[in-house]
N, C-alpha and C positions, 0 to 999 in steps of 0.2 A: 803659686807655681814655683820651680824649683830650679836652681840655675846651675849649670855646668861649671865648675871648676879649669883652672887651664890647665890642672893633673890630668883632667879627666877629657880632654879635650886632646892632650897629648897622647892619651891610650889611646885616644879613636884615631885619631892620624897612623899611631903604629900598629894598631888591627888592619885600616883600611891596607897598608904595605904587605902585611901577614895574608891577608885576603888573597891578594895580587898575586903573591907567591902561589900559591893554592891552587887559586884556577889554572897557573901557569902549569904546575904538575899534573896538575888532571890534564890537559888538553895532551901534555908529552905522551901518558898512559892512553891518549885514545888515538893518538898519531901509532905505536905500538913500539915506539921509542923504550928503551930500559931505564929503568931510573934502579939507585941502588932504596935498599929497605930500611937504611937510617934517614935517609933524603925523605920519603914519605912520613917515615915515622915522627919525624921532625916537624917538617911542613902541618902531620895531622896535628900535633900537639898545640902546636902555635898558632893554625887556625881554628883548633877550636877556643882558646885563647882566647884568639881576637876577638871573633864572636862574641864572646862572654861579655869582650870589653864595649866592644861596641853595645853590645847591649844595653848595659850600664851605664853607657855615656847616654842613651837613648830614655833610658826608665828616669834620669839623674833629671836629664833636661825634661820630659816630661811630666815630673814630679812623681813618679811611681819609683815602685822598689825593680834591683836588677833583677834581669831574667833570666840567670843561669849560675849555677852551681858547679862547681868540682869536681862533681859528681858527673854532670853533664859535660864537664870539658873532658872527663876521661872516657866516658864512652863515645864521642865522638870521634876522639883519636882509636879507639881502638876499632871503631866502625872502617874508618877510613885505612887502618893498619892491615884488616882482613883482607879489603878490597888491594892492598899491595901483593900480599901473600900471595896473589893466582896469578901468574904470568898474562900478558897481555893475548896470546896466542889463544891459550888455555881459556879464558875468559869468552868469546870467537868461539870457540868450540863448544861450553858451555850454553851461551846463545845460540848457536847451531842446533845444538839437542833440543833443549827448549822448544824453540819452533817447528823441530819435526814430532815432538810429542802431541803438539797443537795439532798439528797439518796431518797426522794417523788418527788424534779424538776424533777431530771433526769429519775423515773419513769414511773413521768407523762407524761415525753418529749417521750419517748421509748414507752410507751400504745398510744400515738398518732402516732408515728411511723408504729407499728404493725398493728394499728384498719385502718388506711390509705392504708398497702398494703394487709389486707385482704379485705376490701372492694374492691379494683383495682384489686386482683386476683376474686373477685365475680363475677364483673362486666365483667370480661373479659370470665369466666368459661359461665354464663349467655349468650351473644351473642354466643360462640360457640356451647353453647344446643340450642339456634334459629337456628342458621345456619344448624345443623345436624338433627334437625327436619324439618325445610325447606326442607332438600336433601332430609330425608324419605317420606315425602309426597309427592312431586315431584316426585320419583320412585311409588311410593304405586298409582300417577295418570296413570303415563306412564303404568304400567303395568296392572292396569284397560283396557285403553283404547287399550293392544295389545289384553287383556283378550276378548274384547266386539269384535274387529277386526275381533281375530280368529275364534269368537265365530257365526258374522255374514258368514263369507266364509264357515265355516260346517252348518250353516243354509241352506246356498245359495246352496250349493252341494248337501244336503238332499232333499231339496226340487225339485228338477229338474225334472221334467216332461217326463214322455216316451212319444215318437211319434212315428207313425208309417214311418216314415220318415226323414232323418235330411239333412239339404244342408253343402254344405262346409264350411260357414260364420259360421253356426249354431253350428256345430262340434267344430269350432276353440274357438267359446265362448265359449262352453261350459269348454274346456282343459282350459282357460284364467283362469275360477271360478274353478278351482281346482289346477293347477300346479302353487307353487310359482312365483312370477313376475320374480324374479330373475333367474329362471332356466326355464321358460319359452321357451325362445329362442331354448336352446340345447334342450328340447323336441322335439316343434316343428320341428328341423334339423332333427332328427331322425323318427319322423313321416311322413315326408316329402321322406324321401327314401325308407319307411320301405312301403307306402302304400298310399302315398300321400293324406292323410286325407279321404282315404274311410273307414267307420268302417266296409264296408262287406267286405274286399277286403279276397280274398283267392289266396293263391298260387299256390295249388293242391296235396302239399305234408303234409298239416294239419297246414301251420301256418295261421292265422287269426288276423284278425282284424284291428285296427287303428295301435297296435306295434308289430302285427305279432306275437301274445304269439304261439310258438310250444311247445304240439298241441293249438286249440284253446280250448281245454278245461280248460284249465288250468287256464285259466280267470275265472270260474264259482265261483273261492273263494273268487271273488270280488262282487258278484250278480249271480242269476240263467238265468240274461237276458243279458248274453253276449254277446249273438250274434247280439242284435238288440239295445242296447242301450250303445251310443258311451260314456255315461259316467260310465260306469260299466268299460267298456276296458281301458280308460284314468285312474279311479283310480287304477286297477290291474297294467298298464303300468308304472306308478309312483314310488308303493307300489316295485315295481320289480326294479327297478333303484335305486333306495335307498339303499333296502338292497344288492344290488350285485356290486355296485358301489359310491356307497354315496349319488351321485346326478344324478340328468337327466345332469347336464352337465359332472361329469365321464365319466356315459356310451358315450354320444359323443363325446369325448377325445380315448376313447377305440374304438367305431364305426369308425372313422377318421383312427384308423390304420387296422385294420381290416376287416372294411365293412361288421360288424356284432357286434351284442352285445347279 
């Protein structure tokens, strides 16, 4: 290991003073104090200087070679000679810039940000007003088309023809074009036991008809031609199952236990 000299021990005591200097001038420059440009110029020289020296006193006593060069003490000085060059004001203003360059990137970066997920929230709000106007149109067809349905089977009922006669087949259509598809069948059960599809049937104690209305009068609030037209008696027999039961298939639910409705 390698021992300081007291030459070398005097460079560091007069670095350490060079030092001192140094920071003092810096600290003037950031107070915004004037200092003149041979005062710095000075000061850089001499503290890079010191530097050097201290260095060398440092590499000396830890047995290594110096760590700085001449080359190094003049680009320090002249590091620290630019930094004199720009008024203290000037320098303030520099930093000023600087961080409004910042404060517009990051801005910018964040309005690109923002304008990107309100766009992707448009675009996404857009497709879901397609898709829920798709659904409403789609509904607003579908119920057209029950509208025109409904619209043809009270056509087809309205218009039904009196005869002076009807056969069985003739009957059965006729209750097809009026009684639900769906509750069809439970009609027919009950038609079936009640009179076996004759519309004139009579019992002898006043019930009548295809669903046996007691009396038969009673049908007359479905038409004045109850007695003779099997679709006067099918929509009274309907109209009557409905409201006293829900459906034609109730009342045959209630018929099944009773053998009556």
């Amino acid at each position: 290991m390698g021992t300081a000299s007291s030459r070398d021990l005097e460079s560091g005591d007069g670095a350490r003073g060079t030092i001192a200097s140094a920071s003092s001038l810096v600290r003037t420059l950031l107070e915004g104090r004037r200092v003149s440009r041979r005062s710095v110029r000075g000061v850089a020289v001499a503290s890079a200087t010191a530097v050097t020296a201290v260095g060398a006193v440092v590499g000396i006593a830890g047995g290594g070679p110096a760590a700085a060069s001449n080359d190094n003490v003049e680009a320090t000085a002249a590091d620290l000679t630019l930094l004199a060059d720009i008024p203290v004001g000037q320098q303030a203003q520099v930093q000023t810039a600087s961080l409004a360059q910042q404060a517009d990137a990051q801005f910018a970066q964040a309005s690109a940000s923002a304008k990107k997920s309100a766009e992707e929230a448009a675009r996404r709000q857009a497709a879901q007003d397609a898709k829920s106007k798709k659904h409403a149109a789609d509904k607003a067809a579908k119920d057209r088309d029950l509208e025109t349905q409904a619209a043809s089977r009270s056509t087809s009922r309205d218009t039904l023809q009196t005869q002076s006669s009807y056969s069985l087949a003739e009957v059965k259509a006729i209750a097809r074009q009026i009684v639900p598809a769906g509750q069809f069948q439970c009609f027919s059960n009950i038609v079936d036991n009640e009179s076996s599809w004759n519309y004139r049937a009579d019992n002898g104690s006043g019930a009548y008809g295809l669903v046996q209305a007691m009396p038969g009068s009673k049908m007359s609030s479905a038409g004045a031609d109850w007695q003779t037209n099997p679709a006067t008696q099918v929509k009274w027999g309907l109209n009557y199952m409905n409201q006293r039961y829900g459906s034609p298939c109730g009342a045959w639910s209630f018929w099944q236990s009773h053998h009556s409705y």
